[in-house]
C-alpha positions, 0 to 999 in steps of 0.5 A: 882774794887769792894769793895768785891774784894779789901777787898780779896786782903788786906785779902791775902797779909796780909795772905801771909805776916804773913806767910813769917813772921812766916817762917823767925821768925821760920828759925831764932829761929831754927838757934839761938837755935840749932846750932848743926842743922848748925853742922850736915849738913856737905858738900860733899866736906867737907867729901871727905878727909875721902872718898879719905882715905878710910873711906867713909863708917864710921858711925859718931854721929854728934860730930864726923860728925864736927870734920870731916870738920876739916880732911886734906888729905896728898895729899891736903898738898904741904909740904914736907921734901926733896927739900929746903935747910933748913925749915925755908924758904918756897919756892914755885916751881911749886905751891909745896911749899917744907921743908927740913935741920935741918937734926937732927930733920927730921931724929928724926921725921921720925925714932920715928914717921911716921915709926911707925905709917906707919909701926906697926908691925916692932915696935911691938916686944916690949913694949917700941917701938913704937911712941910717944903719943905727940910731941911739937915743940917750937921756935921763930915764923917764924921758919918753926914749922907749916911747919914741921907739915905739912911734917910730915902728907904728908910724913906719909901718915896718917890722918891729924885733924887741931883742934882749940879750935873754933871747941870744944868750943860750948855754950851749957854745956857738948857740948865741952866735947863731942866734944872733945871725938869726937875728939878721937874717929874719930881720932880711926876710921881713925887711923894712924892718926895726930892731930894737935894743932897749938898755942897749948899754948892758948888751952891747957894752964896751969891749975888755980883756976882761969879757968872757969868750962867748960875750966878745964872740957874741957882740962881733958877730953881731957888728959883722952881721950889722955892717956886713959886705952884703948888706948896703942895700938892706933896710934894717936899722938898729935902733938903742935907747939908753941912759948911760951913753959912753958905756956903749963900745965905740965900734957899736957907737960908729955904726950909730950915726945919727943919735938923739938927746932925750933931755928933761923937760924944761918949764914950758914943757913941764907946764904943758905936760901938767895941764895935760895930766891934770885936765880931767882931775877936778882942781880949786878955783886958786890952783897955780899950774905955773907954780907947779911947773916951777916946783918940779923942776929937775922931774921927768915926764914920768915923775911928774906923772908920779907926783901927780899921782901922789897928789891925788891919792890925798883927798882920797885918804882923807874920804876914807879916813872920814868914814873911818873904815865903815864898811856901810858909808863906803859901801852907801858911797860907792852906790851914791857916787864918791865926792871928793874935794877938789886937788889943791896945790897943798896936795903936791906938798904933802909928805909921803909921811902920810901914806907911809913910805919912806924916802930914800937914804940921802946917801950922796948928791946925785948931780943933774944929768949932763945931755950936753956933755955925753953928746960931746963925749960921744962926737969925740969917740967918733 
């Protein structure tokens, strides 16, 4: 190879080199700089719960196009009230997970929210009727108050926004305000129409001289946007689920009226919720269901799913720790069908010694959940 030659081929490779460097130097700088590029490109499939609404022809601006990935459609939600005894459990049947009992609250719901929204003009002969603004539910964790959102938006039929703060927080100054109208202004667009703040304690919380400028900016124009002057008609409702309800900042609160203690189970719901978890679990002959459910006191819906759970994983390791990890009688088992003993209430007592875990350090006595006083507390902010 002449000298020419290789002198052309160092002079294109340095050529091309340069150039892929500059691409990726700009694709960077783009990515790094103007974020809202990413925000823009929503995807089909991220949109298609506005199609299948009926709202495929909406003009948005990008705030709007990126509150829009966060749109749930009803029918893409497999909860619902009727079908399970009591709201605390989670029960899948068929790969439908179904909500239903605390009758009191569900028929509150259903009366002062999904009518309304889904029916306007049987509320519209006065002022005074109509559904709320905003609802809270509070409790314990691991009572069913997110489930019970989620019923809420597939039995009313109406648009579904799961926000969190992550969406309306941008770094750029002003971005999260207009964020935030393009919450609301979408939420016009597609109503009747749910927004959903899960932990809304942590989002909207309450207000000091010690916030940053952006957050105090942020949760004002939030409140404008949600109680604004022109907004008496629209049908938007503002739904927070929470465990801590008296960190929540009183004019949020003011604007949640109607608000809902999702507490621990008792013993009959306990029972109830046992019997449903268990009903396909093989049990001996002497299981005392009614013991269980005095046994558990203090446990919500999911730690009882929990426990049972744990119960069950006993006869389990006891089969394998009979074969004693041969890969052949496994193997002959799983051909032939496992045979596990039946679940006895021994299981439940069983200490997580066995499968190697550890409890928690007992640190302080943590007292039970007060639902009684926080509702009390509440109505005094009020």
């Amino acid at each position: 190879m002449s000298y020419n030659t290789k002198r052309v081929a160092v002079e294109v490779a340095l050529f091309l080199a340069g150039q892929a460097a500059l691409y990726y130097t700009l694709k960077w700088a783009l990515d790094e700089f103007l974020p809202e590029r990413k925000q823009q490109e929503v995807k089909a499939k991220q949109l298609e719960a506005l199609k299948r609404l009926g709202h495929a022809e909406l003009e948005l601006d990008e705030h709007e196009r990126t509150v829009a990935n966060e749109v749930i459609h009803p029918d893409d939600i497999s909860v619902k009230f009727s079908g399970v005894w009591y709201c605390y459990l989670i029960h899948l049947v068929a790969h439908r997970a179904d909500i239903g009992g605390l009758d009191a609250i569900v028929a509150s719901l259903r009366e002062s929210i999904i009518y309304p929204l889904v029916y306007p003009n049987l509320f519209s002969s006065s002022s005074l009727l109509g559904s709320p603004k905003g609802v809270l539910l509070f409790g314990p964790p691991g009572c069913g108050k997110t489930m019970l959102a989620k019923a809420l938006a597939k039995e009313s039929g109406a648009t579904f926004i799961n926000i969190s703060a992550s969406v309306l927080t941008n770094k750029w100054f002003g971005e999260s305000n207009k964020l935030v109208a393009g919450l609301f202004k979408l939420a016009r667009k597609t109503q009747p129409c749910i927004i959903f703040i899960d932990e809304i304690d942590s989002f909207l919380r309450e207000r000091s001289s010690g916030d940053h400028e952006v957050t105090g900016m942020m949760k004002a124009e939030f409140m404008t946007q949600w109680d604004g002057l022109l907004s008496s008609t629209d049908r938007i409702l503002v739904l927070g689920a929470t465990n801590r309800p008296n960190d929540i900042d009183a004019a949020i609160l003011r604007r949640m009226p109607k608000r809902y203690a999702v507490s621990l189970p008792n013993q009959e719901q306990r029972l109830n919720i046992l019997n449903l978890i268990l009903q396909e679990t093989p049990l001996a002959p002497d299981f005392s269901m009614t013991a269980l459910a005095e046994m558990s006191q203090g446990l919500s819906g999911s730690d009882l799913k929990e426990m049972c759970r744990n119960a069950a994983m006993v006869p389990v390791r006891e089969f394998v720790r009979n074969a004693k990890g041969e890969k052949g009688m496994l193997e002959v088992s799983q051909l032939e069908g496992f045979h596990l003993r039946p679940l006895t209430l021994d299981d439940f007592y069983v200490h997580n010694q066995s499968d190697a875990t550890s409890p928690l350090p007992p640190v302080l006595p943590i007292p039970p959940p007060n639902v009684n006083g926080d509702r009390a507390r509440l109505d005094e902010m009020d």
